[in-house]
C-alpha positions in Angstrom: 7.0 -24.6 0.9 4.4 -21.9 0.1 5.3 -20.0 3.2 9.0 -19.9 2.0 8.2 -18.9 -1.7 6.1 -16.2 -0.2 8.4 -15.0 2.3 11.2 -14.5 -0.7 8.9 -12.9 -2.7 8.9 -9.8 0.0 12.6 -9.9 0.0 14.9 -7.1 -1.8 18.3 -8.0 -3.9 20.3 -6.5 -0.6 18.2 -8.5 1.7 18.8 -11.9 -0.3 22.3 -11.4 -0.3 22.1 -10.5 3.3 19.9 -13.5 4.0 22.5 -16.2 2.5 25.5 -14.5 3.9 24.0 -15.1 7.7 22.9 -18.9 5.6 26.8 -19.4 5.7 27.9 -18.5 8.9 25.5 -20.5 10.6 25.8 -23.7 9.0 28.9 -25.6 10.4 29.2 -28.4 7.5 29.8 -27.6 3.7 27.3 -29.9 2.2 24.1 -28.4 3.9 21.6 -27.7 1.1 19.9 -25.0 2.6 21.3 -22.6 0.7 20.8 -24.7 -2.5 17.4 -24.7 -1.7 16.6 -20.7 -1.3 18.2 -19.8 -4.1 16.5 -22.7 -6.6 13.1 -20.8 -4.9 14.7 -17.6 -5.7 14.9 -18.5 -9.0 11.0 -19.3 -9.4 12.2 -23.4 -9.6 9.8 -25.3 -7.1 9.3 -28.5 -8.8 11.3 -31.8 -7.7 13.3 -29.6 -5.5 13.6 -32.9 -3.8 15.5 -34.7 -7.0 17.4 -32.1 -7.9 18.9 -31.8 -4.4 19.1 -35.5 -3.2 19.6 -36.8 -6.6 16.6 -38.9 -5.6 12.7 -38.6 -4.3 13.3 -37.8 -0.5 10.1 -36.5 0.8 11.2 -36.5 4.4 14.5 -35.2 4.1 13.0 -32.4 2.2 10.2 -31.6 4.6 12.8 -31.1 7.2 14.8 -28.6 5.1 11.8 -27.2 4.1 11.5 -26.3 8.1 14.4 -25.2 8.6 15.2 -22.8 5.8 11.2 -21.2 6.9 12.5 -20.6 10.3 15.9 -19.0 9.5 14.0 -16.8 7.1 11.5 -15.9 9.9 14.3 -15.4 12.3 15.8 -13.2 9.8 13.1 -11.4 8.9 12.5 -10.9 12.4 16.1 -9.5 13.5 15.7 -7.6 10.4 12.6 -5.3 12.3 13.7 -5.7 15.6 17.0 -3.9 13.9 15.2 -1.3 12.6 11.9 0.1 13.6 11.5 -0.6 16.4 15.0 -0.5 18.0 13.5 2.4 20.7 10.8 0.5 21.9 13.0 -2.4 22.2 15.6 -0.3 24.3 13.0 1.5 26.8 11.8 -2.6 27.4 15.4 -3.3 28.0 15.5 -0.3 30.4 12.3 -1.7 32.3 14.0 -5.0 32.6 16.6 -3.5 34.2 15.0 -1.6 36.4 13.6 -4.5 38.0 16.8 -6.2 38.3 18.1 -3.6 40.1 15.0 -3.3 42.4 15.9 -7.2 43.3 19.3 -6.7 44.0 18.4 -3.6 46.2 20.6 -1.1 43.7 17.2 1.1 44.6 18.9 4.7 43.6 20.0 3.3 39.7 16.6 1.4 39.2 14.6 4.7 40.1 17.0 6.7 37.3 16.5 3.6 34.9 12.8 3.2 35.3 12.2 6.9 34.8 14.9 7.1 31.6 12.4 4.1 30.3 8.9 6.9 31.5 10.8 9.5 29.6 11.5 7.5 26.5 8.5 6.4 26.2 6.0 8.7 26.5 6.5 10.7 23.2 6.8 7.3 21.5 2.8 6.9 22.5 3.7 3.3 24.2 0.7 3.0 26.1 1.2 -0.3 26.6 4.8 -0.2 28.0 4.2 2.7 30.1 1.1 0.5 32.0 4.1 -1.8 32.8 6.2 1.3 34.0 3.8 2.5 36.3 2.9 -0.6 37.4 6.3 -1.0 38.4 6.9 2.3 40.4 3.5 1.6 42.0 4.9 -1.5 43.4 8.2 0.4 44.7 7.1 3.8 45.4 7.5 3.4 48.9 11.2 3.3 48.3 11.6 6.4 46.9 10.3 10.1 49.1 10.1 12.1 46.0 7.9 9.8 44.0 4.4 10.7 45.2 2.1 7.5 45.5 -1.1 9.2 44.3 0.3 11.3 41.0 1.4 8.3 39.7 -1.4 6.2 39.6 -3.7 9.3 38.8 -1.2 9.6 36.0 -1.2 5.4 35.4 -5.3 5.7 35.3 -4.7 8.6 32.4 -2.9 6.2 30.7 -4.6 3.0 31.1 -7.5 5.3 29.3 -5.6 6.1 26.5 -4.3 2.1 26.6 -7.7 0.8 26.2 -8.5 3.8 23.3 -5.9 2.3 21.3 -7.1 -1.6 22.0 -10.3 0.0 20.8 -9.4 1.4 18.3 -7.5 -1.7 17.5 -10.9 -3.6 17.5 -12.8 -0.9 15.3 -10.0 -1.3 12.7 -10.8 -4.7 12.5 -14.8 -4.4 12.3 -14.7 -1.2 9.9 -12.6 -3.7 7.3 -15.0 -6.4 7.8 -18.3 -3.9 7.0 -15.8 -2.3 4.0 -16.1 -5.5 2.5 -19.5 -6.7 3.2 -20.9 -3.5 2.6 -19.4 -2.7 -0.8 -21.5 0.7 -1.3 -21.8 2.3 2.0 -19.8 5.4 2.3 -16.7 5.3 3.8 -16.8 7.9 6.3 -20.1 6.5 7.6 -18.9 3.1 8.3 -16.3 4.8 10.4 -18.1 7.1 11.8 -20.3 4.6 13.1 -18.7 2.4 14.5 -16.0 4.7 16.2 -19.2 5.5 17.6 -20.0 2.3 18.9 -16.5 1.8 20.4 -16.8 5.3 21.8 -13.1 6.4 19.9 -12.8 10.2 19.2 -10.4 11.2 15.9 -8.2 13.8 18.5 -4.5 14.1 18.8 -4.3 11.1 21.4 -4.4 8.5 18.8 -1.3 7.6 17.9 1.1 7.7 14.4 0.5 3.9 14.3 -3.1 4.5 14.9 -3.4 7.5 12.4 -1.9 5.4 9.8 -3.9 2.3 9.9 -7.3 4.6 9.6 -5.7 6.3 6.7 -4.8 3.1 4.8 -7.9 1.6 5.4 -9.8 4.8 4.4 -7.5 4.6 1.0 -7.9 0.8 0.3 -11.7 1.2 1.0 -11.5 4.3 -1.5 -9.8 2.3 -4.2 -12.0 -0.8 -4.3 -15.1 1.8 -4.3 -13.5 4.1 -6.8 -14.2 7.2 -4.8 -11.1 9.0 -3.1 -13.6 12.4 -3.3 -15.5 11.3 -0.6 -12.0 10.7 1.8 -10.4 13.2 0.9 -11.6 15.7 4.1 -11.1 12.5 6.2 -7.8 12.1 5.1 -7.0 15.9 5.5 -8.6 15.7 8.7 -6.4 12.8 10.3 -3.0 14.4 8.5 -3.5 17.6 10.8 -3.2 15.5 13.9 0.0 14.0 12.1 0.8 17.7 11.1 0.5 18.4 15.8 3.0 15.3 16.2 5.6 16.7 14.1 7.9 16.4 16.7 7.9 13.0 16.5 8.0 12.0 13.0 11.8 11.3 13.3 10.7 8.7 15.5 8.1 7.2 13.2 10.0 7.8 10.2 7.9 4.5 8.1 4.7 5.4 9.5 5.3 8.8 8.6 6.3 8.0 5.2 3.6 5.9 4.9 1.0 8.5 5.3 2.2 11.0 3.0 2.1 8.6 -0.1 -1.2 7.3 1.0 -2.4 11.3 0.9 -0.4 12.2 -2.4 -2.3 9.3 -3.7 -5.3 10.6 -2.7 -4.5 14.2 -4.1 -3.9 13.0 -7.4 -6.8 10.9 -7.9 -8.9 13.7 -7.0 -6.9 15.9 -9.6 -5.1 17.8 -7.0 -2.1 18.0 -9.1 0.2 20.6 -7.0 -1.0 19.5 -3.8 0.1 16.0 -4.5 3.4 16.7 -5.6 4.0 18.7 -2.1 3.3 15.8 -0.1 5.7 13.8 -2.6 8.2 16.5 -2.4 7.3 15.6 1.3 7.9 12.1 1.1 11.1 12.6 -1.0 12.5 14.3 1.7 12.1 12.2 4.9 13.7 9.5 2.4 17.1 10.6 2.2 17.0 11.0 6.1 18.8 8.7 8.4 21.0 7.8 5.9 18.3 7.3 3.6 17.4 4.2 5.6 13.5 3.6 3.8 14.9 5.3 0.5 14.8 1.7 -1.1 11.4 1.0 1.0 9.5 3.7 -0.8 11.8 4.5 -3.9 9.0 2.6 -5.9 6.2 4.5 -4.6 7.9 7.8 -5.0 8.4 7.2 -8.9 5.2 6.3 -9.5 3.8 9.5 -7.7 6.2 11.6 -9.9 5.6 9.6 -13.2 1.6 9.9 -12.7 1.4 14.0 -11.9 3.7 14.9 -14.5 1.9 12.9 -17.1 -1.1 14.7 -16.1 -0.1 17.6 -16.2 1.4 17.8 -19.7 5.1 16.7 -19.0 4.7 13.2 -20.3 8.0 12.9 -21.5 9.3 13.3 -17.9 6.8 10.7 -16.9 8.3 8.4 -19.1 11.9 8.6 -18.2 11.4 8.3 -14.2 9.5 5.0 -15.0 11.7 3.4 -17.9 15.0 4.3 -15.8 13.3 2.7 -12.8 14.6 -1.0 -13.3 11.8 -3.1 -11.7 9.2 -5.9 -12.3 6.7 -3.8 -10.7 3.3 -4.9 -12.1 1.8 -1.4 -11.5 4.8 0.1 -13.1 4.6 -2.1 -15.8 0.6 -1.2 -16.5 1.4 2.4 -15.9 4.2 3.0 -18.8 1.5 0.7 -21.1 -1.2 3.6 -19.7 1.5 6.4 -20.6 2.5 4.8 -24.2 -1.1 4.1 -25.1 -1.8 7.6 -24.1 0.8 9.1 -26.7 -0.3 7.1 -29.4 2.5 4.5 -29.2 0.3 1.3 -29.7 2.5 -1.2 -30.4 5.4 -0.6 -27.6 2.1 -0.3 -25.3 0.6 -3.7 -26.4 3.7 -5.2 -26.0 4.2 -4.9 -22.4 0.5 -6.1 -21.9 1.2 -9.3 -24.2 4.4 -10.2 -21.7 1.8 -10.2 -18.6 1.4 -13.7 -19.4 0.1 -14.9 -15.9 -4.1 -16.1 -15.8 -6.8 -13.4 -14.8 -7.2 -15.4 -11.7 -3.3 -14.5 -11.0 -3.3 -11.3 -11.0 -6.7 -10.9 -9.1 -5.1 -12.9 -6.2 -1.9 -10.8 -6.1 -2.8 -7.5 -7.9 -6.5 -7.2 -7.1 -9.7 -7.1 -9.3 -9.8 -3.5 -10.2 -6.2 -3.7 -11.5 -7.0 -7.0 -13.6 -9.7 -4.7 -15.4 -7.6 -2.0 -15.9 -5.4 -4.3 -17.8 -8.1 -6.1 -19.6 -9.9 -2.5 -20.3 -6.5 -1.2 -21.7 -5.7 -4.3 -23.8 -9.0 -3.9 -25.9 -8.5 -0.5 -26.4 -4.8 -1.3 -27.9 -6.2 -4.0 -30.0 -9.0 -1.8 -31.8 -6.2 0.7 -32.3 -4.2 -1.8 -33.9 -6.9 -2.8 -36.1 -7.0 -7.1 -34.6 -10.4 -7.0 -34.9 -10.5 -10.8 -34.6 -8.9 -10.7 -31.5 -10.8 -7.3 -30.2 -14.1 -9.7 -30.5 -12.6 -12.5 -28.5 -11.7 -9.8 -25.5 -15.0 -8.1 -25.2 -16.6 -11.8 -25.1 -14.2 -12.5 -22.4 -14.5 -9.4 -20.3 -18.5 -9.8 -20.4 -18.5 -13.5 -19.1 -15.4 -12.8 -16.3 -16.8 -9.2 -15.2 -20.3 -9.0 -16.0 -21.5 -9.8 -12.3 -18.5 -8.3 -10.7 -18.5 -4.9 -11.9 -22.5 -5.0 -11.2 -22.1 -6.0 -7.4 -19.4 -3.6 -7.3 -22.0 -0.8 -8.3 -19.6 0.0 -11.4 -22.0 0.0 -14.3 -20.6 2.4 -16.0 -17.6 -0.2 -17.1 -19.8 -2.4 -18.8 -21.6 0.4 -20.7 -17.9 2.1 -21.6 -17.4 -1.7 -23.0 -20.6 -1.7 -24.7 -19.9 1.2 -26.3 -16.4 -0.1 -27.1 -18.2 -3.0 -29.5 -20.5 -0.3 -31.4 -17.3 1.4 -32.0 -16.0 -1.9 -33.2 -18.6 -2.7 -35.2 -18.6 0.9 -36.8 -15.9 3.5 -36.3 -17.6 5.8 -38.7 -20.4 6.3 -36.6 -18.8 7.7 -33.3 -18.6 10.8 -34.7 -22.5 11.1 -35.6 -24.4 13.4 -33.4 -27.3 10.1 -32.4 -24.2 8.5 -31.4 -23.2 11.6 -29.3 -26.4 11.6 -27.9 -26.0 8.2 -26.7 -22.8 8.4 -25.3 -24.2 11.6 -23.3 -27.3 9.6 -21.9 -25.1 6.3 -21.1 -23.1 7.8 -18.3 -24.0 9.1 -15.3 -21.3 11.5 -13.9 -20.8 12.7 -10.4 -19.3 16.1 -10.9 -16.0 16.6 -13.3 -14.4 17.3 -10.0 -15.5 14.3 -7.7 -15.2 12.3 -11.0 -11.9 10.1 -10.3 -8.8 10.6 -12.6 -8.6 7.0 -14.0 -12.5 6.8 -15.0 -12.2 9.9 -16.5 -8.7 8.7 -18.4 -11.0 6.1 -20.1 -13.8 7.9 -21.2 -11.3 10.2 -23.1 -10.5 7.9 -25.3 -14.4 7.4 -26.6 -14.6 11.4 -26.5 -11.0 11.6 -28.9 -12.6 9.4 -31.4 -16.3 11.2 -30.8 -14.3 14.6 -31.5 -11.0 12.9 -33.8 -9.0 14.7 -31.4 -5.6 13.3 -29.9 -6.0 11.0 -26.9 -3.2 12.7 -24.6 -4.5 16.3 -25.8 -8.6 15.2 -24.7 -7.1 13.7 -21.7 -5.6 16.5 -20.5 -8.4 18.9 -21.1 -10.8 16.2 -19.0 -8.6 16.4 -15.9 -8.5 20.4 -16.3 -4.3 20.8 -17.9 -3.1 21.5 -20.5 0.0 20.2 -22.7 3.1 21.6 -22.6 
């Protein structure tokens, strides 16, 4: 049952429809609840499914139909890739297939043509793996064929079993550098890679492929965003996009990867402040969308308006920031904490708390689906909008809260400076008047330890303006702006 409710979850409109439509055609009697039964999850209903379908408690009956609904969706799912992405590797295999066939039923000339089609096809496409299997098979029947020379091509399979095994090792490393990411909270990023690409002997050069390049780069990111540091990536990141940048050629043929890789380094541009830089690579991104018939347009349309909305609030065009995200229909959590981030910003308190009072899920909810450092984003942004709307009652109850549920978090996690900005929050609380007192100045000053206004990352900074626009009775968008180096316009 889980496995099905998750499975929907991933699911688009299109995709649902899609999913019951093929429902339909496969089931040969009317009364099959199948169907019934998706769209009741659909609907978020997954209590006495069994009653409402059976009229009646049918455990068995249900477990059954629980089965088989799971496996159409994974067959669906399935089809639904094999359709897609990967329709060229899926051909060159076909083409290998063949090849032997024809090799059995002694069609020799067609299965040399065949198996060198699949050679051709699949070298650009960086399919190691596939071409061990081609060159094992023209091994086997070179001595059918007087132009293929025995020793080039397993001089040339050797070359490739090496770059094979790269990628299995780099496969493995992946693995291990996610495992000492999150056992070793506050080692640097680079180091933990560079170490242990050391001890599986992988060198970043332009044989790893875009697969490859994009796992290290979203691993690099997420290890950035649970550390708060995308300064320290950032000449990693550049570094692996200019091996991207050499297998141009190709991106047509790793059109998601590709995609993939230049939000992940927008992203990284704009929470290092890189404001112009970030909107090229979304520019970028834009772009390769509407290609193929804008086949991932709907993949990454989500992704795209969030880039947009976030540089051109920080950069003084809030207004447009707004609109992209308010016409963007969606139940996006992020979207949904980054127009309360946008409102709160302009002064527009009560339209901001109201979006944080609908997120009506536990803590412990959104940590599971959304992550901790979104949860105290939320919880960070919800005390600030109750001090400005003067519930001081409730403001007391909040900071309580956030000190018992993120005390010891935000320590292991090396982020002290939350808990003092909190601290801080409650003296403000206690007495506004004083913030604008030079001893309290002072304290502020002494209370943080900053890394550089440039390393410093955007949505710390973001924070912290709020405490320096009541320190300096300034507006909050205005201070905000001057902190990340714009100015409004």
């Amino acid at each position: 049952m889980q496995g099905i409710v998750a499975i929907v979850s991933t699911l688009t409109s299109d995709e649902k429809q899609e999913f019951v439509l093929q429902l339909r055609r496969k089931n040969r009697r009317t009364d099959t609840k199948n169907e019934k039964l998706f769209k009741l999850i659909d609907v978020g209903k997954t209590e006495d499914l069994d009653i409402q379908l059976y009229g009646k408690p049918a455990r068995n009956s249900f477990h059954a139909l629980c089965k088989r609904l799971q496996d159409s969706l994974i067959d669906f799912v399935a089809s639904k890739s094999f359709a897609g992405e990967t329709s060229e590797e899926l051909e060159i295999l076909k083409l290998l297939l063949a090849s032997r066939i024809f090799f059995e039923k002694k069609l020799n000339k067609l299965a040399f043509k065949t198996l060198e089609n699949a050679e051709r096809m699949a070298i650009p496409l960086d399919l190691y793996s596939i071409l061990n299997e081609i060159y094992h098979t023209k091994i086997q029947y070179a001595h059918l064929n007087t132009n293929w020379i025995l020793e080039e091509i397993i001089e040339t399979s050797k070359k490739n079993m090496k770059l094979f095994q790269q990628d299995f090792h780099l496969n493995r490393a992946y693995a291990v550098i996610k495992s000492r990411l999150k056992n070793t909270e506050h080692s640097s990023v680079s180091n933990i890679i560079q170490t242990t690409f050391s001890e599986f002997h992988i060198e970043i050069s332009d044989t790893l492929t875009y697969k490859s390049l994009f796992q290290l780069m979203e691993l690099t990111a997420t290890a950035a965003k649970a550390q708060i540091d995308f300064y320290a990536i950032s000449p990693f990141m550049l570094e692996l996009y200019d091996i991207v940048d050499k297998k141009s050629s190709l991106k047509s043929k790793h059109r998601f990867y590709h995609l993939s890789i230049l939000n992940l380094l927008a992203i990284t541009q704009f929470r290092n402040k890189k404001f112009a830089v970030s909107m090229q690579f979304t520019k970028e991104m834009e772009q390769e969308m509407q290609k193929e018939n804008n086949l991932f347009y709907k993949r990454f349309a989500e992704k795209l308006a969030t880039l947009k909305a976030l540089n051109y609030n920080y950069t003084g065009e809030h207004a447009k920031a707004l609109t992209i995200l308010e016409d963007f229909k969606s139940d996006s959590l992020d979207l949904k904490l980054l127009i309360a981030m946008c409102l709160f910003q302009q002064g527009n308190f009560s339209e901001s708390y109201q979006i944080i009072k609908n997120l009506r899920h536990t803590d412990t909810w959104y940590e599971k689906k959304m992550g901790w450092v979104w949860v105290v984003k939320k919880n960070l942004i919800e005390i600030l909008l109750l001090t400005e709307l003067d519930k001081l009652d409730l403001v007391l109850v909040r900071l309580q809260q956030f000190k018992r549920r993120f005390s010891r978090l935000l320590q292991n996690k090396g982020e002290k400076r939350v808990l003092t900005f909190v601290k801080l929050i409650s003296r403000y609380y206690e007495n506004p008047k004083q913030v604008t007192t030079e001893k309290f100045k002072d304290e502020v000053e002494n209370s943080f330890e900053w890394i550089g206004k440039e390393q410093e990352d955007i949505f710390v900074m973001s924070f912290y303006a709020w405490l320096k626009s009541k320190m300096e009775e300034a507006d909050l968008y205005e201070v905000t702006l001057e902190l990340v180096g714009q100015k409004s316009t």
